[in-house]
N, C-alpha and C positions, 0 to 999 in steps of 0.2 A: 087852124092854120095848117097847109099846106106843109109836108116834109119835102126838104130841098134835097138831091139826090146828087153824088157824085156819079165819076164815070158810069157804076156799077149800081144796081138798084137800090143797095142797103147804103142807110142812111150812116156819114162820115162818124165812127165814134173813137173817142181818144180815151188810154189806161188813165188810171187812178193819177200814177207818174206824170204823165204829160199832160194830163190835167191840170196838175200841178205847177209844171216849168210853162204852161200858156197865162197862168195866173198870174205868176210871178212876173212874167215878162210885161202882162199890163200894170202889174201892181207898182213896178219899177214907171213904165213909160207916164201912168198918171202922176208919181211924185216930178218928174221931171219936167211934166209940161203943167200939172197943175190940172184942178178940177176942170175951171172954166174953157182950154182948150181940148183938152176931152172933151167935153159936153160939145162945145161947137164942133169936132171934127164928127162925133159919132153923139147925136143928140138924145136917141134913146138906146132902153136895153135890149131893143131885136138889134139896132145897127150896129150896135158893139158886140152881140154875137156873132153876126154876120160875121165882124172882120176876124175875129177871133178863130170860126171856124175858117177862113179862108186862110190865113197867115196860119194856121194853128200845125201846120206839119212842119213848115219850116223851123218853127220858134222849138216845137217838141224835140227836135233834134239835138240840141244844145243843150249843157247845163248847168246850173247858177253861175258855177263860176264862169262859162262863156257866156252867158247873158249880162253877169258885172263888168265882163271886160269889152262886153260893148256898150253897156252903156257908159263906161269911163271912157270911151271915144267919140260919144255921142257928146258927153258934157264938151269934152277939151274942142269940137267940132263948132259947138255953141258957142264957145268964149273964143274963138276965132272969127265970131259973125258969122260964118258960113248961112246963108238967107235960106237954103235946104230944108234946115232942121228947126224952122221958125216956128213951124204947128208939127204935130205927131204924125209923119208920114213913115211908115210900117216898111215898105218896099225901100224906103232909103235908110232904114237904121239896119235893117237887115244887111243893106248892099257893104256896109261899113266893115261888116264880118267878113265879107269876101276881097273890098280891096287891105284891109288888112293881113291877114294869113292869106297867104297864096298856094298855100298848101295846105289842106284839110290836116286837122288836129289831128285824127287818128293817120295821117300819113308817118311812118318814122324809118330811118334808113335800118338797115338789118345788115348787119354786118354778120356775117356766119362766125364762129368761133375759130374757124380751120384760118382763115384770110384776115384777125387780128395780128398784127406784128410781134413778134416774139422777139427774143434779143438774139443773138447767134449762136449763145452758149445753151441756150435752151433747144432752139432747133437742132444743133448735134445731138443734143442729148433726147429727144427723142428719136431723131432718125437713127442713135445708136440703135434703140431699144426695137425699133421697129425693124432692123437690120438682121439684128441677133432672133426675132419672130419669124422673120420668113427664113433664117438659115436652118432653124430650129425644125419649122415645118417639115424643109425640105431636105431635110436630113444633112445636112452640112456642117452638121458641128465641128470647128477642126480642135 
C-alpha cells in the first residue's frame, strides 16, 4: 500500500497523546451511534483510518473533557431530532464545538493586576507610600 502524503512529503504522524484523544474521540462516537452505523458509514479498517487521519488534527486538539462536552451536545442534539446527527458525520460534531463556545477555551480576559479595583482607602494608601518614595529619592524629606 501506497503511503498518502500530506502537504509535505513525510507522512502525517500524531504523539503517543493524540493518539490517544483521536481514540477516544471514536471510542465515544461508536458508543453513540453504535456498531452497525459505524460499520455502514466507514465499512472497513482502511476507511476508518482514512477518516481518523483526516479529522485526526482537529479532534487532537481537544481534551476529554472537551470531547465529553461535545458529545453531551451531540446527545441533547439527538433527542431534539436534529436529522444532522442521524449517522456519524465528523465535520458536523466538530462544528457543534465551534457554534457552541464562540470563543476558543484557551481564550481568557487578562486583567493586569495594576487596573483591578481597589477601594479608595487602599489607593491612598499606596499612593501615600509611593509619594513618600519619590520624595525620598529626590531628597525631599521635609
Amino acid at each position: 500500500m501506497q503511503q498518502a502524503y500530506t502537504t509535505t512529503k513525510k507522512p502525517q504522524t500524531f504523539s503517543k497523546d493524540e493518539k490517544d484523544v483521536i481514540a477516544y474521540f471514536f471510542f465515544r462516537l461508536q458508543n453513540t451511534y453504535g456498531i452497525s452505523r459505524m460499520q455502514a458509514q466507514w465499512p472497513d479498517d482502511n476507511s476508518l483510518s482514512l477518516a481518523k487521519r483526516e479529522f485526526g488534527k482537529s479532534i487532537a486538539k481537544m481534551c476529554r473533557e472537551e470531547i465529553n462536552a461535545l458529545f453531551d451536545e451531540l446527545h441533547a442534539e439527538r433527542q431534539k431530532g436534529n436529522d444532522k446527527f442521524t449517522f456519524p458525520d465528523i465535520d458536523a460534531i466538530l462544528s457543534l464545538q465551534k457554534t457552541k463556545y464562540r470563543i476558543a477555551s484557551y481564550h481568557k480576559l487578562y486583567i493586569p493586576h495594576q487596573l483591578q479595583p481597589d477601594s479608595q482607602k487602599e489607593r491612598r494608601e499606596k499612593n501615600i507610600i509611593a509619594l513618600a518614595k519619590l520624595k525620598e529619592e529626590l531628597g525631599m524629606n521635609a
